[in-house]
Backbone and ligand atoms as CSV (ligand in chain L), in Angstrom:
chain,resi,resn,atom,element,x,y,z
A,1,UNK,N,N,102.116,113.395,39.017
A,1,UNK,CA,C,102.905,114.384,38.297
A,1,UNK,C,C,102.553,114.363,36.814
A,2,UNK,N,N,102.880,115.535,36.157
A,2,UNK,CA,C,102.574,115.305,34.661
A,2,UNK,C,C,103.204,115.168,33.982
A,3,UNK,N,N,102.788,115.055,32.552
A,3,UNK,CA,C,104.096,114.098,31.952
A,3,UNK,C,C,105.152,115.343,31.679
A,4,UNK,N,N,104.937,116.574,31.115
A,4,UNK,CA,C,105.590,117.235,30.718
A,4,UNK,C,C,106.536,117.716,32.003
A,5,UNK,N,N,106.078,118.216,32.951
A,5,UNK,CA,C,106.962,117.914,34.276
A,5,UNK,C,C,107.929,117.306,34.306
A,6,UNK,N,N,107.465,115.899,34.339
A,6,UNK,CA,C,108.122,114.814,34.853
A,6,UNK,C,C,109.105,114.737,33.960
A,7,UNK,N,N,108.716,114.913,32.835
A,7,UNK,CA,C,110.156,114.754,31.406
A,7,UNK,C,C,111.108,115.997,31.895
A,8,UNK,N,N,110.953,117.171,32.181
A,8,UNK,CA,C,111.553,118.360,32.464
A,8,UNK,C,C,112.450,117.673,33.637
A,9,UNK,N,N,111.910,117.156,34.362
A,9,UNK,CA,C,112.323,116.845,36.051
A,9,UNK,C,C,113.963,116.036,35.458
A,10,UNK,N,N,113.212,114.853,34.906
A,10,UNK,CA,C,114.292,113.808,34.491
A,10,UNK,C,C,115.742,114.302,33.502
A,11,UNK,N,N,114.568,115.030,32.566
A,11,UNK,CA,C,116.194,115.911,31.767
A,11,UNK,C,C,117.162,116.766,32.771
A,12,UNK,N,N,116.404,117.453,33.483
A,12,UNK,CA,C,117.607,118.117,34.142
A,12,UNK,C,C,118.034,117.270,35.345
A,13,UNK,N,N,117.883,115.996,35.648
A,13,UNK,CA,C,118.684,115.308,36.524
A,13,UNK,C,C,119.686,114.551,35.720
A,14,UNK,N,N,119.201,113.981,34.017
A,14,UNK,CA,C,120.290,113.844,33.173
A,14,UNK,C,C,121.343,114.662,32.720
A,15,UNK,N,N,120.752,115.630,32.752
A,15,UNK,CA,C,121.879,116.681,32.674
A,15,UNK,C,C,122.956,116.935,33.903
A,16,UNK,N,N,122.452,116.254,35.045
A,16,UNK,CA,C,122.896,116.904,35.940
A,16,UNK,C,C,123.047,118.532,36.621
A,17,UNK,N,N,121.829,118.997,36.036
A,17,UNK,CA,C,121.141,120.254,36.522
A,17,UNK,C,C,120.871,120.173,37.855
A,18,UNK,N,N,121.596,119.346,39.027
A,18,UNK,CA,C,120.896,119.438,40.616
A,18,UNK,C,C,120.036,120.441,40.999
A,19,UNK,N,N,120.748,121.486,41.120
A,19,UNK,CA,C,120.089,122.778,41.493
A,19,UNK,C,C,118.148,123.369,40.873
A,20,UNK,N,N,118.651,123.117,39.565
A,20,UNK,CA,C,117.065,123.149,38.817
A,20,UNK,C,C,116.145,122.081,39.290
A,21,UNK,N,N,116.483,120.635,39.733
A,21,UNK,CA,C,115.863,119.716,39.673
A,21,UNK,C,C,115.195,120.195,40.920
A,22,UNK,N,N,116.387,120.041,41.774
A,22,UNK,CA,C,116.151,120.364,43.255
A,22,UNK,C,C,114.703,121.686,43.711
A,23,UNK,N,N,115.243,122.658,42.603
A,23,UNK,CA,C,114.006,123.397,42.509
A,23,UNK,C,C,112.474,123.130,41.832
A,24,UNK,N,N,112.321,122.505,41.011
A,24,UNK,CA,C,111.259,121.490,40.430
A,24,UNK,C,C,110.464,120.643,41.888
A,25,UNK,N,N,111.460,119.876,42.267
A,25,UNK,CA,C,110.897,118.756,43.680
A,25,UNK,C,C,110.160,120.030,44.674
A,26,UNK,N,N,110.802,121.228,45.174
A,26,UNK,CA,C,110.461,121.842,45.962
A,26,UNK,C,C,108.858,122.475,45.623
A,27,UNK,N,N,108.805,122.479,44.422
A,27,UNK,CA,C,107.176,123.324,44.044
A,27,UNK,C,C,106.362,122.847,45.024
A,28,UNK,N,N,106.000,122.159,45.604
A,28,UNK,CA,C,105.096,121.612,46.438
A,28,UNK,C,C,105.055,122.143,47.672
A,29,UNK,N,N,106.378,122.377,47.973
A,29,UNK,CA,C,106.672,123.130,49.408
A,29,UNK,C,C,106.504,125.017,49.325
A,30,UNK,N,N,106.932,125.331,48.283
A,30,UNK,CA,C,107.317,126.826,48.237
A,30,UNK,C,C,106.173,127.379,47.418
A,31,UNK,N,N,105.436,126.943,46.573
A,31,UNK,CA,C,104.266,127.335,45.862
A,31,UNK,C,C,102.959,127.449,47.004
A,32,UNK,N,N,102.312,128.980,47.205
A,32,UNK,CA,C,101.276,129.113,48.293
A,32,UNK,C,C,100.044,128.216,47.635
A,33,UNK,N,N,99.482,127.349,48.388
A,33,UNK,CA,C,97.895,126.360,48.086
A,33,UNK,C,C,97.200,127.476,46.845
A,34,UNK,N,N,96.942,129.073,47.076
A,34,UNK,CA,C,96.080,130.015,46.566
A,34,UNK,C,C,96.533,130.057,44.976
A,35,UNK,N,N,98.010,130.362,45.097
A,35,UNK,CA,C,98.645,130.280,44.031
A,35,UNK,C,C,98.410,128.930,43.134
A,36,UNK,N,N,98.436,127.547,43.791
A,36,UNK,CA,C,97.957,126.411,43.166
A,36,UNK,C,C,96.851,126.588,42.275
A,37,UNK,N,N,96.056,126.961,42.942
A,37,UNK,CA,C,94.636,126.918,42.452
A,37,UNK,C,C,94.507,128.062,41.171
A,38,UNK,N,N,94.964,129.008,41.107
A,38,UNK,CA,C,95.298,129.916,40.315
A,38,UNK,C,C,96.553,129.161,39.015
A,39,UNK,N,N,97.164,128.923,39.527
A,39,UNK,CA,C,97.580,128.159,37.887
A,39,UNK,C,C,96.847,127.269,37.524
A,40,UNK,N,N,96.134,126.425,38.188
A,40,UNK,CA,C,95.083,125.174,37.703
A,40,UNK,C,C,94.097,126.098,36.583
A,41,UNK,N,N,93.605,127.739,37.445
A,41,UNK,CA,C,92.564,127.937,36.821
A,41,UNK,C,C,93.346,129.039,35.021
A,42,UNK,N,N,94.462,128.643,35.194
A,42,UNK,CA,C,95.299,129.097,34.074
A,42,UNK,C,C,94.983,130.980,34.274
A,43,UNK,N,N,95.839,131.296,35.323
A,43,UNK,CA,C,95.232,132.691,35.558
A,43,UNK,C,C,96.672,132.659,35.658
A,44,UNK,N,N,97.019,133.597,34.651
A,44,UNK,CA,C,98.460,133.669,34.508
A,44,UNK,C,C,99.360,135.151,34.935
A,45,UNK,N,N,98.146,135.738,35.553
A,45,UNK,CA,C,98.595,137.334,36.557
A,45,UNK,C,C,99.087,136.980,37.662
A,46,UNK,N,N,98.961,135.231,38.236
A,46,UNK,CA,C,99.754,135.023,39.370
A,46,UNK,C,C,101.649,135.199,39.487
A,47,UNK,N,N,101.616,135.138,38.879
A,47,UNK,CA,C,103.537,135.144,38.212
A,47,UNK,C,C,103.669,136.641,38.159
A,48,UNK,N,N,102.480,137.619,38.238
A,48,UNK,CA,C,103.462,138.560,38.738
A,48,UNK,C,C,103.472,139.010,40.455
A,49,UNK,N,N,102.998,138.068,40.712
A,49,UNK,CA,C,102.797,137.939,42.703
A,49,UNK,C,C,104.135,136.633,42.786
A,50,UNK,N,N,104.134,136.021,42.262
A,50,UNK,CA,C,105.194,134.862,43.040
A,50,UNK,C,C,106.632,134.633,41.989
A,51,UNK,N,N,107.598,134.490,42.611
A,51,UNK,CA,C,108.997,134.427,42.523
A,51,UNK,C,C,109.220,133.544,41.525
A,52,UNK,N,N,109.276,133.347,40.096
A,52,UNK,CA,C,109.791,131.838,39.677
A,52,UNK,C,C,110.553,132.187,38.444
A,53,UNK,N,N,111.801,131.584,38.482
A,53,UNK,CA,C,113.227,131.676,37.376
A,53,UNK,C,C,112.122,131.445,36.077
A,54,UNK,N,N,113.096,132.563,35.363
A,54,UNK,CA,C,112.957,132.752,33.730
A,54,UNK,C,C,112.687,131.179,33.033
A,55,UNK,N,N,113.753,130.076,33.780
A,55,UNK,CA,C,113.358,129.106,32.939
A,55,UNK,C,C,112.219,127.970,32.576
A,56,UNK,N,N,111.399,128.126,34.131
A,56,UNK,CA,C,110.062,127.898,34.430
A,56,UNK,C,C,109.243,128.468,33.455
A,57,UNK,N,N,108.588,127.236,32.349
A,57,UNK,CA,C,107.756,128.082,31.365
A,57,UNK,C,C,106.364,127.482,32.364
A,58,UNK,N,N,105.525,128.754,31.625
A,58,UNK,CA,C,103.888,128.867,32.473
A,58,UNK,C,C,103.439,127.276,31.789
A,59,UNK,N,N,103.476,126.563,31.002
A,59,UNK,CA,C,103.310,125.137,30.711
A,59,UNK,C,C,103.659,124.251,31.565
A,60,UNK,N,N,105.204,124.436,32.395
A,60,UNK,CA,C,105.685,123.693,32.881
A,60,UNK,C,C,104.457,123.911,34.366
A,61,UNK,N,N,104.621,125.128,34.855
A,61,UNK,CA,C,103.664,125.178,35.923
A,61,UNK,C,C,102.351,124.810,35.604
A,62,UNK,N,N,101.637,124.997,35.102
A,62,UNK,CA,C,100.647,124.425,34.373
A,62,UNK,C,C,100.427,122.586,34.708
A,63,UNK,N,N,101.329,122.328,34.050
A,63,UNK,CA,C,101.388,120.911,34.191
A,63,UNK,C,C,101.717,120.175,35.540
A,64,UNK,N,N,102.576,120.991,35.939
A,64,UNK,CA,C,102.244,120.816,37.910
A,64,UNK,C,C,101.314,120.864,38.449
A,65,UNK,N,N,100.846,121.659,38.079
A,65,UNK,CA,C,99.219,122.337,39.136
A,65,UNK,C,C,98.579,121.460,39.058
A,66,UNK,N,N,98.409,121.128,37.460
A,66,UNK,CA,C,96.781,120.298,37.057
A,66,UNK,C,C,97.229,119.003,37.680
A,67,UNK,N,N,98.168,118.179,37.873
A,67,UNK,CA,C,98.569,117.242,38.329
A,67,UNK,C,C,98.298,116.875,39.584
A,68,UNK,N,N,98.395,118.263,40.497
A,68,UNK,CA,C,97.996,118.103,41.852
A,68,UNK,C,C,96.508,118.097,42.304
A,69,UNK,N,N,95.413,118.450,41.321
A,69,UNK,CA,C,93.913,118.239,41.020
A,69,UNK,C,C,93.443,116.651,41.416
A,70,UNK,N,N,94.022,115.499,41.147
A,70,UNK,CA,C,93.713,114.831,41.629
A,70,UNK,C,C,93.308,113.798,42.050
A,71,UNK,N,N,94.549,114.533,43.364
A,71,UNK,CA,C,94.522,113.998,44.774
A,71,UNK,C,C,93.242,114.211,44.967
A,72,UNK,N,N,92.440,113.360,45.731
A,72,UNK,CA,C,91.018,113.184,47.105
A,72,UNK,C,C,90.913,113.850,47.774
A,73,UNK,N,N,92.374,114.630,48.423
A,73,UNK,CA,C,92.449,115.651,49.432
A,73,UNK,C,C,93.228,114.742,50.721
A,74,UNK,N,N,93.947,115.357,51.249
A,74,UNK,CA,C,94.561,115.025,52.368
A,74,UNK,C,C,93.478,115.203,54.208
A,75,UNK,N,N,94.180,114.562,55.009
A,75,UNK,CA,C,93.684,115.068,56.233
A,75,UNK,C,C,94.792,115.968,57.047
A,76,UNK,N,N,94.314,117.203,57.595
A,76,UNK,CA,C,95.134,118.367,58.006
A,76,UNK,C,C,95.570,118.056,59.156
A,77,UNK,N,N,96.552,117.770,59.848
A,77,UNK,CA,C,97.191,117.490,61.375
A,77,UNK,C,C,96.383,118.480,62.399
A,78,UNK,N,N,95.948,119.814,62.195
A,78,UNK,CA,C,95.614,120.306,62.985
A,78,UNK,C,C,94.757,121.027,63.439
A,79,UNK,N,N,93.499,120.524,62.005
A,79,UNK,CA,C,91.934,120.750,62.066
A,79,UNK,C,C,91.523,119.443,61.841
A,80,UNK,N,N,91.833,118.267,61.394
A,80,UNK,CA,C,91.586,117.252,61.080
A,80,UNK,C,C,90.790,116.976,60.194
A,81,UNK,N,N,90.577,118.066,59.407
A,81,UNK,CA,C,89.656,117.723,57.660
A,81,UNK,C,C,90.569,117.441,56.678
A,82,UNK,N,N,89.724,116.977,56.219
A,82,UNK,CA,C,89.955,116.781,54.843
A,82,UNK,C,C,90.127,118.045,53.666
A,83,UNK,N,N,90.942,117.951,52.953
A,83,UNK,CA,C,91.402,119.446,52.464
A,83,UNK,C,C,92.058,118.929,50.880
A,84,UNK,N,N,91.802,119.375,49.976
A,84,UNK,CA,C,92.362,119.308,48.662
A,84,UNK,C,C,93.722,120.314,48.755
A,85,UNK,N,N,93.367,121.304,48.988
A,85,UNK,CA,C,95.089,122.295,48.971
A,85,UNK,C,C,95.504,122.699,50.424
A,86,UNK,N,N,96.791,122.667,50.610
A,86,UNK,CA,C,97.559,122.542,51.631
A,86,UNK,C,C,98.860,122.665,51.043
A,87,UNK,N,N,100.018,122.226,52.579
A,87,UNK,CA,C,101.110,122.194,52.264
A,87,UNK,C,C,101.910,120.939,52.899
A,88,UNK,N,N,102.505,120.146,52.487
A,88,UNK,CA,C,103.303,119.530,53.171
A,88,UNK,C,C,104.388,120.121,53.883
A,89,UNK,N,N,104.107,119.644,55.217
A,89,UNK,CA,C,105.083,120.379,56.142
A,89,UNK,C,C,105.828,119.394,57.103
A,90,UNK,N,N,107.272,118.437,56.355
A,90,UNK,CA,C,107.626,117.730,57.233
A,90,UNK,C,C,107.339,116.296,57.111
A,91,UNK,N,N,106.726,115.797,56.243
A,91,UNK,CA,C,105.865,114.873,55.906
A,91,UNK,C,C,104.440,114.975,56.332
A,92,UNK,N,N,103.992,116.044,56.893
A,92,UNK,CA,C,102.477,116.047,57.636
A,92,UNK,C,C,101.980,117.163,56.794
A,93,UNK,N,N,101.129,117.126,56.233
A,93,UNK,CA,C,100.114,117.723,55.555
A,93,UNK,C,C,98.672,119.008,56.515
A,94,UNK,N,N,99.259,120.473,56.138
A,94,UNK,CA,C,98.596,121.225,57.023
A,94,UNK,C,C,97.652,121.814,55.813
A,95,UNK,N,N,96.214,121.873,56.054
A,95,UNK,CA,C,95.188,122.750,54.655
A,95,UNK,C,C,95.740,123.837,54.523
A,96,UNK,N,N,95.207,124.812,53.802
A,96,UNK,CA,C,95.297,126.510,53.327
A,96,UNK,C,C,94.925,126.804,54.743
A,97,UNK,N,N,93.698,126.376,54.691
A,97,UNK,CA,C,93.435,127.577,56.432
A,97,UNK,C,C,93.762,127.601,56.882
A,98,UNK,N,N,94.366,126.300,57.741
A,98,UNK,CA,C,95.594,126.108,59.062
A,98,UNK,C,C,96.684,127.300,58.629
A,99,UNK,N,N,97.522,126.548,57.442
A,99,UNK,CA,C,98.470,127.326,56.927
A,99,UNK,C,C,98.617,128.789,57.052
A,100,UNK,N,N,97.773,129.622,56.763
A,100,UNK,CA,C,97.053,130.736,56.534
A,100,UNK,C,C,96.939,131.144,57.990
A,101,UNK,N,N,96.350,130.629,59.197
A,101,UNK,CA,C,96.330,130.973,60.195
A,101,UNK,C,C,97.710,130.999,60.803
A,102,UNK,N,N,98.683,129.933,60.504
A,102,UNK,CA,C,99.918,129.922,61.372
A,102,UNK,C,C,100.727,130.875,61.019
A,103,UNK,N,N,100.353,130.843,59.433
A,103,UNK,CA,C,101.529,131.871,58.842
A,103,UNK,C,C,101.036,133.876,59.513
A,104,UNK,N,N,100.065,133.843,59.841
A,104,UNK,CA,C,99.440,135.242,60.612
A,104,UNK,C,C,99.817,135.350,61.861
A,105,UNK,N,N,100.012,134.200,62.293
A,105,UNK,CA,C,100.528,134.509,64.206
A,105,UNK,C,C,101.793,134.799,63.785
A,106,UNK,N,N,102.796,134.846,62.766
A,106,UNK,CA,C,103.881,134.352,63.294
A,106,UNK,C,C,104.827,135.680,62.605
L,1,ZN,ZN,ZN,93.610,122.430,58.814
């Protein structure tokens, strides 16, 4: 995690901001892999494709993204590669493509 994050994370659990915090922890789950890669590459036209409260500054995402750079890459439950972006799903880790494919059947 990064530092500026992580300071954000902690103030609003000092504050007792649950709700904000709670939303902070979730980036990992609710942020699409594509979208990841797009704030890493500081392409800041993604925010007008994805959902995120006024109080989320593009720094704060910023400092998420680059944080998640790196990881080695995970192994995918259900292609079995190795994959830098994905999603945790459950504690099990599915790549973009899987992801991408399940989310089309369904
Ligand atoms: Zn996969």
């Amino acid at each position: 995690m990064g530092e500026l994050f992580e300071n954000k994370l902690l103030e609003l659990v000092r504050r007792g901001d649950t709700e904000k915090a709670a939303y902070l922890k979730s980036l990992d789950k609710t942020i699409l892999p594509s979208f990841v890669k797009r704030i890493q590459e500081n392409d800041k036209t993604v925010l007008r494709e994805m959902v995120v409260p006024k109080w989320v500054s593009w720094e704060l995402l910023y400092d998420w993204a680059a944080s998640k750079k790196n990881s080695s890459g995970q192994r995918c439950i259900l292609c079995n590669e190795l994959s830098e972006v994905g999603i945790d799903f459950n504690d099990k880790f599915i790549c973009e493509h899987c992801f991408l494919k399940l989310k089309n059947m369904s």
